[in-house]
C-alpha angles and dihedrals in degrees: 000000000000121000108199120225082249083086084052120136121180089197101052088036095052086046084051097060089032085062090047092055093048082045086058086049091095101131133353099260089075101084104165121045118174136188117191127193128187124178124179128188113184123177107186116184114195118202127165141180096257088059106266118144124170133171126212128184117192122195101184121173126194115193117172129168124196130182115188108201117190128192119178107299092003130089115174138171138212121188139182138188102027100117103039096086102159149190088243143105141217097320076088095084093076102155085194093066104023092051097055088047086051094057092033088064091047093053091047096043087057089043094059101052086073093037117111121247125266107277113238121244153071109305150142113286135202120193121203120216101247087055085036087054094076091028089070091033087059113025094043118013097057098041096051090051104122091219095047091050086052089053104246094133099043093110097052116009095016149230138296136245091208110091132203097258079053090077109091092007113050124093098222091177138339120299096268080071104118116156127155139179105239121169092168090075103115122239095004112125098257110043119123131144095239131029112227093283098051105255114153111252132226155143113294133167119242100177118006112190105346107318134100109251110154134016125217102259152116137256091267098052081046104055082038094055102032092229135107116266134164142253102278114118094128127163124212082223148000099258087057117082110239117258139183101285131162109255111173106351107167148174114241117224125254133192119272123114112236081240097053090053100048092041084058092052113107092176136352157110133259114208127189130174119043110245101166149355153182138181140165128269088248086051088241114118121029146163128212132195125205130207095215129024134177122203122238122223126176087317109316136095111243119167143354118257136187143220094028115173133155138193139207152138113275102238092038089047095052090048102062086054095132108174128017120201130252128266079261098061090045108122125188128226158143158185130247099198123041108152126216142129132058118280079043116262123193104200129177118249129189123215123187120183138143126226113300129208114199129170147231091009130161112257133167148155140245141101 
């Protein structure tokens, strides 16, 4: 059930996130609390010269929630919320889900300040969704852009390493490696039933098991690349020409149980909650930091620990992805403000994954 932002009052909403950040005022080491609200309502009318005319009306929704907790020397943060942007109204502001998160970040903020650090090495990794959200957003959706590939973007966003022989006879991953572009997916941020050129959308495979089949781009990069592509030319506005962007570009689910990947698990860590990153202009190498992070130890999880990053090569990552969570475990999310084009365009974007176990990768700690 939708409630539309005409429902919408500035007085009862600003109360709402007022009350979450009294809810993350748990003790007096947490100095910073934060509530974030995004709404977005976005009426596009398509009309050519061969008759055509369609009409799309988008309700999205962004709520995040942060709590920053210091202790001498330490200085950690917990956040919820900043990757869950939505096709969704005002049914978001459920004080009986959003309160218990609030208090829940809080916790977690104060209980990192006296973890220990990540430990350094080659290990086991678990990803959760919410940190696999902007691993796929980096380390897949840019560098299978078409127009990125044909070097359009070389001189702002960037370029690939994926080249266009890649497409039918690169590994991209193991074979567990399922990930589709899939605007038909109701309620995630960037669903719709045309691009902004009016090509139909629909679900569509970019890499099935494993290996590089499609690429993210229009009817022109296609024609320009000889190679199949999607329905996703979209503009921020409707004074921006459309150009090649991710819309839905998501991680299938596979069939392993949370518990049966952590029980495999030697040694390893699980990391949640994206704090930093960092990746090369051919979306190649890349480093990644996390907010919250658990050890991993035969099987079991055993303590919290801070400060948790880890680092890799795109192809090689994805290839040691070794198990691949259940339809249970699927969690649906999104971005409001990936930047591209010039003139610069800041487009939303919708991820989906499950939990992901990969192995021998390399993890360490530090601020």
């Amino acid at each position: 059930f939708i409630r539309g932002f005409d429902e919408f009052n500035a007085k009862e909403t600003a109360d709402l996130l007022v009350e979450l950040t009294t809810a993350m005022k748990i003790n007096d080491k947490i100095i910073n609390r934060e509530a974030f609200l995004l709404l977005n309502e976005m009426e596009t009318t398509f009309v050519s010269t061969n008759g055509a005319e369609a009409f799309q009306k988008l309700l999205r929704t962004g709520l995040s929630l942060s709590a920053v907790a210091t202790s001498e020397n330490v200085t950690q943060r917990r956040s919820w919320g900043g990757g869950q942007n939505s096709q969704s109204g005002l049914e978001v502001l459920n004080l009986n889900i959003l309160k218990p998160n609030a208090k829940r970040i809080a916790t977690e903020a104060l209980e990192l300040l006296s973890a220990e650090d990540c430990p350094t090495g080659k290990m086991d990794l678990l990803l959760n969704p919410d940190q696999l959200f902007l691993q796929i957003h980096e380390s897949i959706g840019h560098p299978l852009e078409l127009d990125r590939i044909l070097g359009d973007e070389r001189n702002y966003a960037g370029w690939s390493f994926v080249k266009p022989k890649d497409f039918g006879t690169l590994q991209y991953g193991s074979t567990l490696m399922n990930i589709t572009f899939d605007p038909t997916v109701v309620g995630q941020n960037a669903s719709y039933l045309f691009d902004d050129i009016g090509s139909e959308a629909k679900k569509e495979f970019l890499i099935k098991n494993g290996l590089l089949v499609r690429g993210l781009g229009s009817l022109e990069s296609q024609k320009r690349l000889g190679t199949g592509g999607v329905s996703s030319q979209r503009a921020t506005s409707w004074n921006r020409p459309p150009i090649d962007r991710m819309a839905n570009v998501n991680m299938e689910p596979g069939d392993s149980k949370f518990e049966d990947m952590i029980s495999s698990v030697e040694k390893g860590v699980y990391m949640m909650s994206n704090r930093s990153w960092s990746i090369d202009d051919y979306r190649n190498k890349f480093q990644f930091g996390c907010e919250y992070g658990k050890l991993i130890e035969k099987g079991k999880i055993t303590k919290t620990i801070k400060n948790s990053n880890y680092r890799g090569v795109t192809p090689e990552f994805w290839n040691s992805l070794k198990m691949v969570g259940n339809r249970s475990s699927w969690e649906v999310g999104g971005l409001s403000n990936c930047g591209k084009g010039e003139p610069n365009q800041i487009m939303f974007v919708g991820h989906a994954a499950p939990p992901c176990l990969f192995s021998n990768i390399e993890v360490f700690g530090g601020g």
